[in-house]
C-alpha positions as CSV (number, residue, x, y, z in Angstrom):
1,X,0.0,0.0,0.0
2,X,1.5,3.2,-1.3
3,X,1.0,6.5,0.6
4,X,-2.0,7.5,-1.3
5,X,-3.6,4.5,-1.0
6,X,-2.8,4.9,2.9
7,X,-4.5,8.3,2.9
8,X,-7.0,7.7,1.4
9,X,-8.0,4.2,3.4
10,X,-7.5,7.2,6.4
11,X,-9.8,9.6,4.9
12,X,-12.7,6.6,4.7
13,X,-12.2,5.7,7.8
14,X,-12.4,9.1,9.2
15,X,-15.5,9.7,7.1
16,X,-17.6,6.6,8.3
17,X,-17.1,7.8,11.7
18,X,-17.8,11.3,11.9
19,X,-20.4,11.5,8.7
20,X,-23.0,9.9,11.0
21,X,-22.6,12.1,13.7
22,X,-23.0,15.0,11.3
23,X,-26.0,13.4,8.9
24,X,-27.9,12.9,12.6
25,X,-28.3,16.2,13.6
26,X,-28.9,17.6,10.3
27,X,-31.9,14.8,10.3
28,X,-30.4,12.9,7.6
29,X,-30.2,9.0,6.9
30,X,-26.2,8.3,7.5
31,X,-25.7,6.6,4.2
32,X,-27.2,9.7,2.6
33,X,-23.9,12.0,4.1
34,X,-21.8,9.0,3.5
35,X,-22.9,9.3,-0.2
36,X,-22.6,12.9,0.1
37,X,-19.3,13.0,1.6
38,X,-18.1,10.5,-1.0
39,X,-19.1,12.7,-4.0
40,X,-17.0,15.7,-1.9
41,X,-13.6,13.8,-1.2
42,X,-13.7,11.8,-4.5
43,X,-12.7,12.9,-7.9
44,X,-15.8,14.9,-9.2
45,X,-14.8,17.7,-6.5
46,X,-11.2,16.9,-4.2
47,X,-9.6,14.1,-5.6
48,X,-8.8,13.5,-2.4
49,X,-9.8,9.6,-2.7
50,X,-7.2,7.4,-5.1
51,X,-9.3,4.4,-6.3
52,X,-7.3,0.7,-5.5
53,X,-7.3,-2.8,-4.7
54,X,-8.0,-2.0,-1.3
55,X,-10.5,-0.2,-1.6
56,X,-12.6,-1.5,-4.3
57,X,-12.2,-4.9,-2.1
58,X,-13.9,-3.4,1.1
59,X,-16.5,-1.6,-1.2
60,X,-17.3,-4.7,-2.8
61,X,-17.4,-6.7,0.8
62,X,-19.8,-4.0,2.1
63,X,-22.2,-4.3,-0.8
64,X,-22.2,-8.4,-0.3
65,X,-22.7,-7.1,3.7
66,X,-25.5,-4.7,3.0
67,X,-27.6,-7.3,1.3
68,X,-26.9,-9.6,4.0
69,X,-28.6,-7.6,6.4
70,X,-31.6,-6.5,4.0
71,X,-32.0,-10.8,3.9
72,X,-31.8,-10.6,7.6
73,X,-34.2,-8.1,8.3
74,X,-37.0,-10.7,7.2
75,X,-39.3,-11.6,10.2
76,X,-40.4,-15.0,9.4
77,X,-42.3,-15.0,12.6
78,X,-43.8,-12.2,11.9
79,X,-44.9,-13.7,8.3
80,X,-46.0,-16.8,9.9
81,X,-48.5,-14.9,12.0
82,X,-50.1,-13.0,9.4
83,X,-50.6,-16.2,7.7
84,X,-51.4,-16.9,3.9
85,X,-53.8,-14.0,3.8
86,X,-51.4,-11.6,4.9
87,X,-48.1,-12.7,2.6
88,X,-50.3,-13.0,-0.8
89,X,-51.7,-9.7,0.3
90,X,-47.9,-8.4,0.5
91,X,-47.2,-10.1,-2.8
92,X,-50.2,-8.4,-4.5
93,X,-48.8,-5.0,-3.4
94,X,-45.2,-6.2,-4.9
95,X,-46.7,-7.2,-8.4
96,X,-49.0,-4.4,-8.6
97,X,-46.1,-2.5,-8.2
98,X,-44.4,-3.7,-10.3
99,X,-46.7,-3.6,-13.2
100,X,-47.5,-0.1,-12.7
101,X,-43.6,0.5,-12.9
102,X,-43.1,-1.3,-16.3
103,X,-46.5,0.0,-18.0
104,X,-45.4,3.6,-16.6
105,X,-41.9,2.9,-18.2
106,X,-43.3,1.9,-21.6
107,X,-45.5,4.9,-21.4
108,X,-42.7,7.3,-20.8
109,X,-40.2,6.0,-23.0
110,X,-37.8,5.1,-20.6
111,X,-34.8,2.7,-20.5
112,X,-37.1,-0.2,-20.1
113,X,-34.6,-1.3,-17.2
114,X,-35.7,1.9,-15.0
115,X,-39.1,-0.3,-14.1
116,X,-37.0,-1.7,-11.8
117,X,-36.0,1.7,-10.0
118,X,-39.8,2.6,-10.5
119,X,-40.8,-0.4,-8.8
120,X,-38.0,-1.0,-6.2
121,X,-39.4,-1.5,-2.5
122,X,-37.2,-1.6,0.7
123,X,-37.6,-2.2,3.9
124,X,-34.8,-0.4,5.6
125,X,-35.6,3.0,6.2
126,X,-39.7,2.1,6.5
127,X,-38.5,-0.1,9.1
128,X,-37.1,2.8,11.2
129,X,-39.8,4.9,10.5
130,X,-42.6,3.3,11.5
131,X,-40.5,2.3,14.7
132,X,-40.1,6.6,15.2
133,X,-43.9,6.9,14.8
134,X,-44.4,3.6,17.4
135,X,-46.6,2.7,14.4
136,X,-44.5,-0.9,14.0
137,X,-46.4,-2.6,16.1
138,X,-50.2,-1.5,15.0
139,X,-52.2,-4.0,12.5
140,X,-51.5,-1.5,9.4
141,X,-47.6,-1.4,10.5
142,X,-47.2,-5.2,10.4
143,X,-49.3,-5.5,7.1
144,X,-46.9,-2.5,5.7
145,X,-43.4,-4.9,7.0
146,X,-44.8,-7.5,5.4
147,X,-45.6,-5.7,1.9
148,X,-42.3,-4.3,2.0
149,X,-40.0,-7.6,2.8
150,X,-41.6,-9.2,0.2
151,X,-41.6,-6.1,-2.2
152,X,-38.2,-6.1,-1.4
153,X,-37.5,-9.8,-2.7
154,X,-38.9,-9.2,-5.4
155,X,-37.2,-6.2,-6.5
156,X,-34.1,-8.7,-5.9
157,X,-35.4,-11.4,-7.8
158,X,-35.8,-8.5,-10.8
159,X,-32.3,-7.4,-10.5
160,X,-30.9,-10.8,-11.0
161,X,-33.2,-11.2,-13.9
162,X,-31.8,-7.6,-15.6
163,X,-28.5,-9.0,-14.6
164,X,-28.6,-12.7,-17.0
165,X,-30.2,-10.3,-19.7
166,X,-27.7,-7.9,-20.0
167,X,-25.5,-11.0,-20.5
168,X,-27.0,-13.2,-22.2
169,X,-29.8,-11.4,-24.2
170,X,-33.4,-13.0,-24.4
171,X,-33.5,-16.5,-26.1
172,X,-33.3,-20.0,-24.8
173,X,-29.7,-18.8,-22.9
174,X,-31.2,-16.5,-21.1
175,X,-33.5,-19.3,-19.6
176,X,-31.2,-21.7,-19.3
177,X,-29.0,-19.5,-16.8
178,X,-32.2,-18.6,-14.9
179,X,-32.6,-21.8,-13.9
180,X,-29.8,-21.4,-12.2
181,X,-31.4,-19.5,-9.5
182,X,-33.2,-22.5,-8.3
183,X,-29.8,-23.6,-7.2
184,X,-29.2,-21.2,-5.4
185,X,-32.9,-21.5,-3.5
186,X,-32.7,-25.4,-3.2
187,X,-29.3,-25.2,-1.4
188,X,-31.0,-22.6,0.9
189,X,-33.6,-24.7,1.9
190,X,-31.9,-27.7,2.3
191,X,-29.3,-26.1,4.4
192,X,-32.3,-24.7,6.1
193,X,-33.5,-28.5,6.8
194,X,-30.4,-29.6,7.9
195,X,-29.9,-26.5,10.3
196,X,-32.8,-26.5,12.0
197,X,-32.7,-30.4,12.1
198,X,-29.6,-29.5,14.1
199,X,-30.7,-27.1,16.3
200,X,-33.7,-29.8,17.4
201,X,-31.3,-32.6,18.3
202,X,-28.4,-30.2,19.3
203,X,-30.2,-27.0,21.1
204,X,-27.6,-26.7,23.7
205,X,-24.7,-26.6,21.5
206,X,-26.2,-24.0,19.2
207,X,-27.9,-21.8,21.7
208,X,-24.3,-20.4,21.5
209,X,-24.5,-18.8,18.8
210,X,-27.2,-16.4,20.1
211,X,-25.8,-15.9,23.3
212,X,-24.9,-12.8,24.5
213,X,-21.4,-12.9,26.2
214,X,-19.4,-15.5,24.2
215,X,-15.9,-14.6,23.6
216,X,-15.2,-15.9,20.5
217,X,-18.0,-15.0,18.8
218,X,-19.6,-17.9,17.0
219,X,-23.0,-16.6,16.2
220,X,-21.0,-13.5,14.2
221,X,-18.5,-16.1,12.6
222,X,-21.3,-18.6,11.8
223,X,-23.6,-15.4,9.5
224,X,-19.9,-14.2,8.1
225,X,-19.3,-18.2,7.1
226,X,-22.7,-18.0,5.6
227,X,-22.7,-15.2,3.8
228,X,-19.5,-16.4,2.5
229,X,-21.0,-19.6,1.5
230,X,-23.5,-18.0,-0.5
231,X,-21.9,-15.5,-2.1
232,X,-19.6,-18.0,-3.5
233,X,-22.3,-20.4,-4.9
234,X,-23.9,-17.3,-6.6
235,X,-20.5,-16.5,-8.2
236,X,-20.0,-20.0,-9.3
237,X,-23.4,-20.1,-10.7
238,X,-22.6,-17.5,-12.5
239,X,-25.1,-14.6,-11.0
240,X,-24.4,-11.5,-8.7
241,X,-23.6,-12.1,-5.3
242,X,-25.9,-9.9,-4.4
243,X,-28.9,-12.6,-4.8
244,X,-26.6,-15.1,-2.5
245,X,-25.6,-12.7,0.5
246,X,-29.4,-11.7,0.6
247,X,-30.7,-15.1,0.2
248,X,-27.5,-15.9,3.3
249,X,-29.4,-13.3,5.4
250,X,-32.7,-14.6,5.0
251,X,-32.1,-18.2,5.7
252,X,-30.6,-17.0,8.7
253,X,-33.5,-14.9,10.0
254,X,-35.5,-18.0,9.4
255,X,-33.3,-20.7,11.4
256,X,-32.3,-18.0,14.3
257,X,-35.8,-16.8,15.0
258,X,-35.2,-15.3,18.2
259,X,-31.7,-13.5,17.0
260,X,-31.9,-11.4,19.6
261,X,-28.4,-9.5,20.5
262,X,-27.0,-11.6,17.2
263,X,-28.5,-9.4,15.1
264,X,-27.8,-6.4,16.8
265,X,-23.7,-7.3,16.5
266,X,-23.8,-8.5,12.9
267,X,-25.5,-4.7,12.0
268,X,-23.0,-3.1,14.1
269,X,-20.0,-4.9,12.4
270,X,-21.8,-4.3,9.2
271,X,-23.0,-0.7,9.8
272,X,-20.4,0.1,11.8
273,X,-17.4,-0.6,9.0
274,X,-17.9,-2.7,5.9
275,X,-21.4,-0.8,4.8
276,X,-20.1,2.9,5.0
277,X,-17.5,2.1,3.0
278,X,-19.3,0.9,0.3
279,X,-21.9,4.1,0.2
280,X,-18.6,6.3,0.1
281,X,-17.2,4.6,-2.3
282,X,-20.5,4.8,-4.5
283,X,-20.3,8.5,-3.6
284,X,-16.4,9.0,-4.7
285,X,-17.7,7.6,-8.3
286,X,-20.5,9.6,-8.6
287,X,-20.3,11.6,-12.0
288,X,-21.5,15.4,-10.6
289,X,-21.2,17.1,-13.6
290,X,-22.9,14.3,-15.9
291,X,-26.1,15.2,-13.5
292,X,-25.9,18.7,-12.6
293,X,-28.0,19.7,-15.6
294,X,-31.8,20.6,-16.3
295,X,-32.4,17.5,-18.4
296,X,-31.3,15.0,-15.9
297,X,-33.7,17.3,-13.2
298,X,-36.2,16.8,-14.9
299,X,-35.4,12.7,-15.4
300,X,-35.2,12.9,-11.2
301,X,-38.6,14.6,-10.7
302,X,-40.1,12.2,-13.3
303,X,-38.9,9.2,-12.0
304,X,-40.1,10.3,-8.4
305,X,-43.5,11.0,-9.6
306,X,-43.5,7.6,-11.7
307,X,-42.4,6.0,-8.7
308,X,-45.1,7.4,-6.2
309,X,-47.8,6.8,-8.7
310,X,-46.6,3.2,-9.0
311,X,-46.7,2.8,-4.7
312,X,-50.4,4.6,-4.7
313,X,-51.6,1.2,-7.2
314,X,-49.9,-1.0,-5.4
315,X,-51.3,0.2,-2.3
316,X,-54.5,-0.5,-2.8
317,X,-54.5,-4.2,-1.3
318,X,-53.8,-2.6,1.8
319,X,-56.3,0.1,1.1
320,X,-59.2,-2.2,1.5
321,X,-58.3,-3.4,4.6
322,X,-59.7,-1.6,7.6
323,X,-57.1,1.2,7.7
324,X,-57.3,5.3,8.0
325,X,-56.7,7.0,4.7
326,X,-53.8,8.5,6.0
327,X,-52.5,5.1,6.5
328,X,-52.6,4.4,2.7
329,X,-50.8,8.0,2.2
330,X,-47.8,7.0,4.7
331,X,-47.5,3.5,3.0
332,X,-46.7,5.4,-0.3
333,X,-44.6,7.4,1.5
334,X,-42.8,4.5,2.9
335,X,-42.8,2.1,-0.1
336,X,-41.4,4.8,-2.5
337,X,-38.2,5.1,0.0
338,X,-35.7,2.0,-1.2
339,X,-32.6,3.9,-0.4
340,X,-29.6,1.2,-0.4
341,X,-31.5,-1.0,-3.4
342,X,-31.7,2.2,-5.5
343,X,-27.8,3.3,-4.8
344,X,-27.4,-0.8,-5.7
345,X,-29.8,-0.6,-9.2
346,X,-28.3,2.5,-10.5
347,X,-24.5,0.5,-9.6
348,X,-25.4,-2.8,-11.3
349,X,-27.4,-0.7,-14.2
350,X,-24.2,1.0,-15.7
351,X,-21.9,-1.8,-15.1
352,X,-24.5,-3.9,-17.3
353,X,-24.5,-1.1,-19.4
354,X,-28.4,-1.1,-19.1
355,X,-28.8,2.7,-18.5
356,X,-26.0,5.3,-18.8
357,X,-23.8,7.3,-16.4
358,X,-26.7,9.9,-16.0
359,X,-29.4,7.8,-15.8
360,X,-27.4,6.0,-13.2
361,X,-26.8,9.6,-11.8
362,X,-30.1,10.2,-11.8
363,X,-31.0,7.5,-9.4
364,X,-28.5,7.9,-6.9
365,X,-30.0,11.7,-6.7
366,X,-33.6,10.7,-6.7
367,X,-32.2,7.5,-3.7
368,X,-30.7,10.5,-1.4
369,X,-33.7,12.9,-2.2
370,X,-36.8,10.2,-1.7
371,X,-35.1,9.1,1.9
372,X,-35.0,12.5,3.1
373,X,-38.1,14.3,1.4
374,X,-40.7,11.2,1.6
375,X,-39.7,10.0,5.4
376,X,-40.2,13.5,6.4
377,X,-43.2,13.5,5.3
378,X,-44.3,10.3,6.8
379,X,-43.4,11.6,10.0
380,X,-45.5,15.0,9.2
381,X,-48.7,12.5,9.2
382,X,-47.7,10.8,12.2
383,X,-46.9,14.1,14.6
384,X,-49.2,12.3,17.1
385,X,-49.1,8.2,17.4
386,X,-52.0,6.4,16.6
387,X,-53.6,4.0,19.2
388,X,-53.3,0.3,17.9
């Protein structure tokens, strides 16, 4: 490692520790000033970041980390209590969604990959804000958790697909390598079986791995061998690691039900290093003056307003539930919010060569602007809690 190198690996380090501290009390998500604070040390404005083995490596391992955790934030208890109902309800809202997204694409004229962006669905930062509304726990709150895990896979699922086609065009090929995927799925569930096969004739011996005090860590070692695992079967199949380390995550969350502290350490290793690095990086690359004209504006408001008119139709299944009006408003609030999978489509997009360095611009503006404009607003609706 030359000094350069060195200084910059100090000036990322420096950056993932204070940018949070900053982006909190300017009421900002932290990988929003991480992305921010990329853009101002990288190239497009300092140069003070020199791109390198090192730290294209941690990038890349933060991105595999990332998706990890968006696999792990699946609540398979809390999808087994809402029952069938409740999950094809959640998959309605995800291909309603969806459909909206790719008819409002074709409509527009877009890049027909951008249905993707249209569509996308997290569950990150709808997670924390129901939680700073105390609105996670009400009946509309779970149903919204629900429709946004599986919206979530889904968007995945898409990603993947956009990924083989880029490569392999449409034809019998392209089917061929999707098959694949089922791979990838039948390994998870038949480590799965055999995991929770263990865990009933072995509880003791496993509880360690949820413990709280336990010096050397196994529960950590045993989601960082997973992940691992996963990612390495994906990238032998030939498909993005990204499906693998979410698909690590979730099988996971659905063999350690009651994670407990687990899950709190794996965020915090994740969060607290590997993750940071990988939204400053995406920052550092960001091309500012590709974006920083009126035509690619304009692309940003449009694909916001695409985007919340795609969340009000696929809110509608949870519309006819029993819940307030404003309930449906917030959930489009909520749903249109995908932070990390946005910064992730726009990344995979231009390396596929699927949209260009603007559009890609484009949605890394319209991920920072829809996580601070469209959570504020949910919590403008939800000054005062609801009762249950």
């Amino acid at each position: 490692m030359d000094t350069a190198q060195a200084l910059s690996m100090l000036i990322i380090a420096l950056g993932a520790f204070a940018v949070p501290l900053v982006a909190g009390r300017l009421g900002l998500p932290a990988a929003v000033g991480e992305i921010l604070f990329g853009v101002a040390v990288g190239p497009a404005v300092l140069g003070w970041l020199v791109p390198s083995s090192y730290t294209t490596f941690l990038a890349e391992f933060g991105f595999a980390f990332l998706m990890f955790l968006a696999g792990l934030e699946l609540d398979f208890t809390r999808i087994e209590r809402q029952g069938l109902s409740g999950v094809m309800r959640a998959l309605a809202v995800a291909v309603l969604i969806n459909a909206a997204a790719l008819l409002l694409t074709l409509v527009t004229g877009l890049p027909i990959y951008l249905f993707v962006a249209i569509g996308a669905v997290g569950v990150g930062i709808l997670l924390v804000s129901l939680a700073e509304t105390e609105r996670n726990r009400t009946a509309s709150g779970q149903a919204l958790i629900l429709a946004g895990s599986v919206g979530e896979f889904v968007t995945i699922i898409l990603l993947t697909g956009f990924a083989f086609y880029s490569r392999y065009g449409l034809g019998g090929r392209l089917v061929g390598e999707m098959a694949k995927l089922l791979v990838i799925f039948i390994a998870a569930y038949v480590a799965l079986v055999v995991l929770r096969t263990l865990i009933w004739w072995f509880p003791r011996r496993f509880a360690r791995v949820v413990i709280t005090h336990d010096p050397s860590e196994v529960g950590v070692r045993a989601g960082m061998a997973l992940m691992l695992a996963f990612v390495a079967l994906a990238s032998l199949m030939g498909i993005k690691s990204i499906l693998g380390a979410f698909v690590a995550g979730a099988l996971f969350s659905a063999v350690f039900r009651e994670k407990g502290i687990l899950e709190t350490k794996l965020t915090s290793v994740g969060f607290g290093f590997f993750v940071p690095i990988f939204f400053i990086w995406v920052g550092s690359e960001f091309q500012l003056q590709a974006v920083m004209n009126t035509s690619v504006l304009a692309t940003l408001a449009l694909l916001m307003g695409l985007s919340l008119v795609a969340k009000a139709v696929g809110a509608l299944p949870l519309a006819l539930a029993p819940y307030r009006p404003r309930a449906g408003l917030g959930a489009v609030l909520l749903l249109a919010s995908p932070l990390t999978l946005l910064v992730v489509i726009a990344r995979i997009g231009q390396e596929a060569r699927l949209i260009s360095a603007t559009d890609a611009g484009a949605l890394v503006l319209l991920a920072i602007v829809s996580s601070v404009v469209f959570p504020m607003g949910y919590r403008w609706l939800y000054r005062r809690p609801e009762p249950g």
